[in-house]
C-alpha positions in Angstrom: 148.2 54.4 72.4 151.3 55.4 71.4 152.7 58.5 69.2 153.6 56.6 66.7 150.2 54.6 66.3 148.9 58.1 66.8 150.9 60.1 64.1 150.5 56.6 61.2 148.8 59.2 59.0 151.4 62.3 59.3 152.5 63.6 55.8 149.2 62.4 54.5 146.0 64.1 52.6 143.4 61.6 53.8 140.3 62.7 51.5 136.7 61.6 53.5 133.7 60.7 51.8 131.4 60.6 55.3 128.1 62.8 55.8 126.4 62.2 59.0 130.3 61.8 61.1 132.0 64.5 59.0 133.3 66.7 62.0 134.2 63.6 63.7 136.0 62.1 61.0 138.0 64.9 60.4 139.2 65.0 64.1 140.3 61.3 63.7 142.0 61.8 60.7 143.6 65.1 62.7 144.3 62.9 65.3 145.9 60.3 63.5 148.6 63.4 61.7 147.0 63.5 58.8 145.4 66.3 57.0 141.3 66.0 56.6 139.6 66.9 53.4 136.0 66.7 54.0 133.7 66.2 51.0 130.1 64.5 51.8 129.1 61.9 49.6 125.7 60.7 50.5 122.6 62.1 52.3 119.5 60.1 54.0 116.0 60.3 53.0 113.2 59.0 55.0 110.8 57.4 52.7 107.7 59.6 52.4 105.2 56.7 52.0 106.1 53.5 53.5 103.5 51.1 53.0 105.9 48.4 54.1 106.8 49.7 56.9 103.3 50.7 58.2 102.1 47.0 56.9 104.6 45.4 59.3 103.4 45.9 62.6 100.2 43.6 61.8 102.3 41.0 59.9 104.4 41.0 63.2 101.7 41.0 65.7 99.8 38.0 63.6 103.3 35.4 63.9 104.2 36.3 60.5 107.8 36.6 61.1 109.5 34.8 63.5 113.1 37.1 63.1 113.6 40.9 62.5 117.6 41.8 61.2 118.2 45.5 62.3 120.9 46.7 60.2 121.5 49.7 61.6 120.8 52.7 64.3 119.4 54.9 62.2 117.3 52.6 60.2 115.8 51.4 63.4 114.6 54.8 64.5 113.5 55.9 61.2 111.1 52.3 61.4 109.7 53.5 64.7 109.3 56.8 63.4 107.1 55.5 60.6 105.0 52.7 62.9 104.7 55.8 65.3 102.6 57.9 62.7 99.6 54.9 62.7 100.5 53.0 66.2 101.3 54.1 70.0 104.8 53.0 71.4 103.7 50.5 73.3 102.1 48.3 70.7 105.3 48.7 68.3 107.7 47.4 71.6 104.8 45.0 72.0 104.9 43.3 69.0 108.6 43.7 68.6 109.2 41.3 71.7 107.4 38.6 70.1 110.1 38.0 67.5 113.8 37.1 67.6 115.5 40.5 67.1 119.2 40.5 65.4 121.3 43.6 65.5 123.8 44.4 63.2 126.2 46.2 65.5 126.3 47.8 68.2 124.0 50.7 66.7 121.3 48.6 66.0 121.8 47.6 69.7 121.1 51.4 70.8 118.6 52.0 69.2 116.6 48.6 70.5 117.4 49.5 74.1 116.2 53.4 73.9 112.5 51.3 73.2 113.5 48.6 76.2 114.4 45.6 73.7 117.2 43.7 73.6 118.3 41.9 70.6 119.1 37.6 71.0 121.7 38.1 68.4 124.3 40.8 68.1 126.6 40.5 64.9 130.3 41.1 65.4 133.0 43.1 63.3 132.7 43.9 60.5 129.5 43.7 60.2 128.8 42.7 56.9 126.0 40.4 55.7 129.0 37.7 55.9 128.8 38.5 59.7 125.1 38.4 59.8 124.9 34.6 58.3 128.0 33.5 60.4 126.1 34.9 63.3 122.7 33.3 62.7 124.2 29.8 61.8 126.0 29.7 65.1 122.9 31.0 67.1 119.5 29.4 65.9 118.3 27.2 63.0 116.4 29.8 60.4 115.0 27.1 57.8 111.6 27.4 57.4 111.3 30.7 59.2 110.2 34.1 57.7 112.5 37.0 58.8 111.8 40.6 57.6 115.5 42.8 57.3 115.1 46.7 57.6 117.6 47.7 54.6 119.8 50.7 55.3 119.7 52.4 52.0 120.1 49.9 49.2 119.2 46.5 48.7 121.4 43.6 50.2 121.0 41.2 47.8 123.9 38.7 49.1 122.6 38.9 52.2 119.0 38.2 51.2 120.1 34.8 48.9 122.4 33.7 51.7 118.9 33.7 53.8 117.1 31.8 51.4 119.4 29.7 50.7 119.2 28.2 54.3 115.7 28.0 53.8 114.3 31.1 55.1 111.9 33.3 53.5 112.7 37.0 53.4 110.9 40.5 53.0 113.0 43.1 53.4 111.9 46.7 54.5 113.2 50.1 53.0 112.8 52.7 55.5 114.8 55.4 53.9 117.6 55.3 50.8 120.6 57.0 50.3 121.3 59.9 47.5 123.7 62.4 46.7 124.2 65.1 48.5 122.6 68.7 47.7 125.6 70.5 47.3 128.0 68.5 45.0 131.0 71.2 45.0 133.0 69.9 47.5 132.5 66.3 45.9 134.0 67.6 43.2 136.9 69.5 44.2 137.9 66.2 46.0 137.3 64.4 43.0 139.6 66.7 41.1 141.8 66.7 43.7 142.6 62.9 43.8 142.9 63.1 39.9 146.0 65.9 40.0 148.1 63.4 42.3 147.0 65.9 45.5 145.6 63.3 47.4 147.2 60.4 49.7 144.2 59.1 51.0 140.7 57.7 50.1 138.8 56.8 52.9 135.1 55.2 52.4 132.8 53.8 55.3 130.6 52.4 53.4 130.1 50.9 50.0 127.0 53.8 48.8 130.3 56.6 49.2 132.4 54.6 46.7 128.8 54.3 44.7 128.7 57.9 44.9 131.8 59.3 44.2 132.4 57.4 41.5 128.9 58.1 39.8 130.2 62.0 39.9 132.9 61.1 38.4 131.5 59.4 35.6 129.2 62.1 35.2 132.3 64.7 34.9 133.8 62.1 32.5 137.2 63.0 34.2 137.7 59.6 35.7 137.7 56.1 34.2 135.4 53.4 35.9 137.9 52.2 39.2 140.8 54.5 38.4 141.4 56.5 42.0 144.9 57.3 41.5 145.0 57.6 45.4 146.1 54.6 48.3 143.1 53.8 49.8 142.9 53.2 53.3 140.5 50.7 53.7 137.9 50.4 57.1 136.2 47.6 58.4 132.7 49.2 56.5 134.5 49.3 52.9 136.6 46.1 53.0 135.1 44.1 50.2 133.8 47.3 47.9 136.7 49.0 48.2 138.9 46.2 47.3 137.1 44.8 44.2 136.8 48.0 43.3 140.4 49.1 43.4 141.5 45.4 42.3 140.1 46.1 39.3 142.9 48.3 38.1 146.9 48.9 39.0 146.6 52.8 39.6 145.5 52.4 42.9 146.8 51.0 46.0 145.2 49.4 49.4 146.9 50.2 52.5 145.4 48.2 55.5 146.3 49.9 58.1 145.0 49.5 61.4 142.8 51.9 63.2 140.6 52.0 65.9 137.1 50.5 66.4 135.2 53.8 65.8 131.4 53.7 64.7 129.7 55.8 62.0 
């Protein structure tokens, strides 16, 4: 890597909008010459009674679905956390082997092969539900099967119709939602921030921060519906959110710069 591909961010306020990664992020963005303002947009809550989740080991272990979609790491742990408070380990890996398993990434991946499985499908970058479908249609034939998809926080509804449209059928599985983060004050001040002009940079991972931040902002009423009067740098997690969000109005701008492969 070179200084220059190293310094593409020098002169810049990058505002970023991750949780879980925040120290990391800010050491990229450091690394990268720009200057990090942190300001968590979302937190993770496990689902306190997961009925669906608990109902799936049985559905699995009678044939019921021939394909599991893992969408991401942490959704997969939280799963086996949940199957873990009715069944032993053995009969959740057990069960898991009998159907096709699909990761989303390489997270997804991990977390299969910290319980000794290994998924027949892996889904490239980006990693969208685009990805997913791409994936499946150049792997296996899906008509007529029933898959179950663990959702990572909200509800994937293209993904879902783009299933059923090739003839599966689909029940998806909530193993823990996203929500706002307890302490809002430093959403704000970045918020306020990117409305005086004192931002460069607004950097999203994922399409729940853009939810987020601009759900504050509409609570505030300081901030019309897609008006970030900041460039966006866009990631491979945010392309299509952040850009029909942005597109929607001239005030912001989309730079597309590149940046390394770096996983949240």
């Amino acid at each position: 890597m070179t200084a220059d591909t190293r310094e593409n961010l020098r002169g810049f306020k990058v505002v970023s909008f991750e949780s879980r990664r925040a120290k990391e992020m800010a050491e990229l963005i450091r690394r990268y010459g720009g200057e990090p303002l942190v300001a968590p947009s979302m937190r993770e809550i496990p689902l306190s009674e997961n009925r669906a989740a608990l109902e799936f080991l049985p559905e699995i272990e009678a044939g019921k679905f021939a394909m599991v979609i893992f969408m991401t790491g942490v959704g997969t742990r939280t799963l086996n956390q949940a199957l873990l408070t009715r069944y032993s380990q053995e009969r959740i890996v057990a069960a898991l082997g009998k159907a096709q398993l699909v990761a989303r990434g390489p997270k997804p991946v991990a977390a299969l092969k910290e319980l000794g499985l290994t998924p027949s499908v892996t889904v490239p970058e980006p990693n969208t539900w685009r990805e997913v479908l791409s994936a499946l249609d150049a792997a296996t034939t899906i008509r007529g099967q029933q898959i179950a998809v663990q959702e990572y926080g909200i509800p994937n509804p293209e993904l879902v119709s783009g299933l059923e449209q090739r003839g599966a059928s689909v029940k998806t599985i909530a193993v823990y939602r996203w929500a706002l983060p307890e302490d809002l004050a430093p959403l704000r001040d970045a918020i306020q921030q990117i409305l005086r002009g004192a931002v460069d940079v607004a950097l999203f991972t994922n399409g729940a921060q853009v939810e987020h931040v601009f759900r504050v902002a509409a609570e505030e009423r300081r901030m019309k519906s897609c008006g970030l009067p900041a460039r966006t740098w866009r990631s491979a997690r945010s392309v299509r959110f952040a850009r029909e969000c942005c597109n929607n109005t001239g005030s912001s701008r989309i730079l597309s710069r590149s940046i390394p492969r770096w996983d949240l």
